[in-house]
C-alpha positions in Angstrom: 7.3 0.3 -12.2 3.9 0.2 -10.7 0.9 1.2 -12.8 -0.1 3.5 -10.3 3.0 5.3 -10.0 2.3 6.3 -13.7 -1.7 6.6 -13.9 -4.2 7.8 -11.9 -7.8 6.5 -12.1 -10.7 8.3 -13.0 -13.8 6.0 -13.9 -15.0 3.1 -15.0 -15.6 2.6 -18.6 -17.3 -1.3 -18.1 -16.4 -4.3 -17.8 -16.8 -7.6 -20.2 -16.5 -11.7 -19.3 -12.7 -11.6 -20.0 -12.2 -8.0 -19.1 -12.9 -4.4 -17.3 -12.0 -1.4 -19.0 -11.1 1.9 -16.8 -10.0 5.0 -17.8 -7.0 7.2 -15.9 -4.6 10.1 -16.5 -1.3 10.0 -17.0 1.0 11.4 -14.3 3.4 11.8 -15.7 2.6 14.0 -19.2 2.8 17.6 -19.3 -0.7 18.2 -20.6 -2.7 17.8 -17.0 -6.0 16.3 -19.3 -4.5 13.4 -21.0 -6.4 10.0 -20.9 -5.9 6.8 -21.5 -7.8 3.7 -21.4 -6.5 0.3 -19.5 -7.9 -2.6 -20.4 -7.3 -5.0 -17.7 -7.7 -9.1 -18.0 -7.5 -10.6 -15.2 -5.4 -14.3 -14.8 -6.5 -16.2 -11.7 -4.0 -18.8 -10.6 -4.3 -22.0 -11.1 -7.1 -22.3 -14.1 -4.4 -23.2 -16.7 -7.2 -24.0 -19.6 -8.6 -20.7 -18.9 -5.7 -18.5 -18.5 -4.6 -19.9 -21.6 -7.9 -18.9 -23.3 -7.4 -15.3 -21.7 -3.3 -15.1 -23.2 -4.5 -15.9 -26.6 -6.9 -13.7 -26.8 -4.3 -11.0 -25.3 -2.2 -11.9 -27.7 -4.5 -11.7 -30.6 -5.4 -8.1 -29.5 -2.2 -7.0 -29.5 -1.6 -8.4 -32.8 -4.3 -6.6 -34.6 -3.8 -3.4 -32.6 -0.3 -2.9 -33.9 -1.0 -4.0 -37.6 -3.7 -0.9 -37.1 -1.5 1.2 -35.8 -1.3 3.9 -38.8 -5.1 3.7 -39.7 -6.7 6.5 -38.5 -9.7 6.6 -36.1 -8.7 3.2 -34.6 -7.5 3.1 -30.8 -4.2 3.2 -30.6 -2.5 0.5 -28.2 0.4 2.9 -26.3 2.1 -0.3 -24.3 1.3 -3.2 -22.4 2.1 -4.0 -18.7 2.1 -7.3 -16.6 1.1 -7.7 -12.8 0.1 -10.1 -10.3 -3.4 -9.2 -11.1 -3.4 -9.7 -14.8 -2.2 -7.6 -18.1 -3.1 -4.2 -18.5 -3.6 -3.1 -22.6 -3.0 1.0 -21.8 -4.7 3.0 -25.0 -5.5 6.1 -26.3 -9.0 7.3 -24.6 -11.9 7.8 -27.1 -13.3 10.8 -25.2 -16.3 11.0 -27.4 -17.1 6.7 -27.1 -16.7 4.3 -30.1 -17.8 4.2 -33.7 -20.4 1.8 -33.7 -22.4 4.7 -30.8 -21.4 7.6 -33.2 -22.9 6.0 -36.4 -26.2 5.1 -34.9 -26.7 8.2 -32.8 -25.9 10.6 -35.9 -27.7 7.9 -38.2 -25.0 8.0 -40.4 -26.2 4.2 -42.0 -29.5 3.7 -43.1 -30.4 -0.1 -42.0 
C-alpha cells in the first residue's frame, strides 16, 4: 500500500543531511486531528558506500526506538515503510516540539 493512500501531508517539520522530516494525518483513523511524523531517508541508486551508511543508521534508529518504546515522553516509532524513494520511520507527532526546546524555553536547567 502506498503511503499516500494512508497519510495525507500537512507541513514540513525540516530536513537534516541524511533526512527530511514531514508531518501528515492519517486517513484512515477515526479521530479527523491525528498526526504523525515521517521521517523519510532517502537511498539514491547506485552509491553503495553511502546507502550503506544511510541503512545502518536506519537500522540503529529503529533499534533504539523500540527498546524505548514503554518510556514515556519518548517518540514513539508506529511502523516503518520502504519505497523507491527511500524508508519512511512514521511516528507519533510531538505537537508541542521536542524536549531539548521545552527545557530551554521554560528554563527548566540552570547552565
Amino acid at each position: 500500500m502506498q503511503l499516500s493512500q494512508q497519510f495525507e501531508y500537512i507541513s514540513n517539520l525540516g530536513q537534516g543531511s541524511q533526512a527530511k522530516v514531514d508531518v501528515y494525518s492519517k486517513k484512515s483513523s477515526s479521530a479527523t486531528d491525528e498526526k504523525c511524523a515521517i521521517k523519510t531517508y532517502l537511498v539514491s541508486k547506485g552509491e553503495e558506500e553511502k546507502k550503506m551508511k544511510v541503512i545502518r543508521a536506519i537500522t540503529n534508529e529503529v533499534k533504539y526506538l523500540r527498546e524505548l518504546y514503554a518510556c514515556e515522553n519518548i517518540i514513539t516509532l508506529d511502523s516503518v515503510y520502504r519505497t523507491l524513494e527511500g524508508y519512511h520511520l512514521v511516528l507519533r507527532y510531538a505537537e508541542h516540539g521536542c524536549l531539548r526546546n521545552h527545557i530551554i524555553k521554560e528554563d527548566l536547567i540552570s547552565e
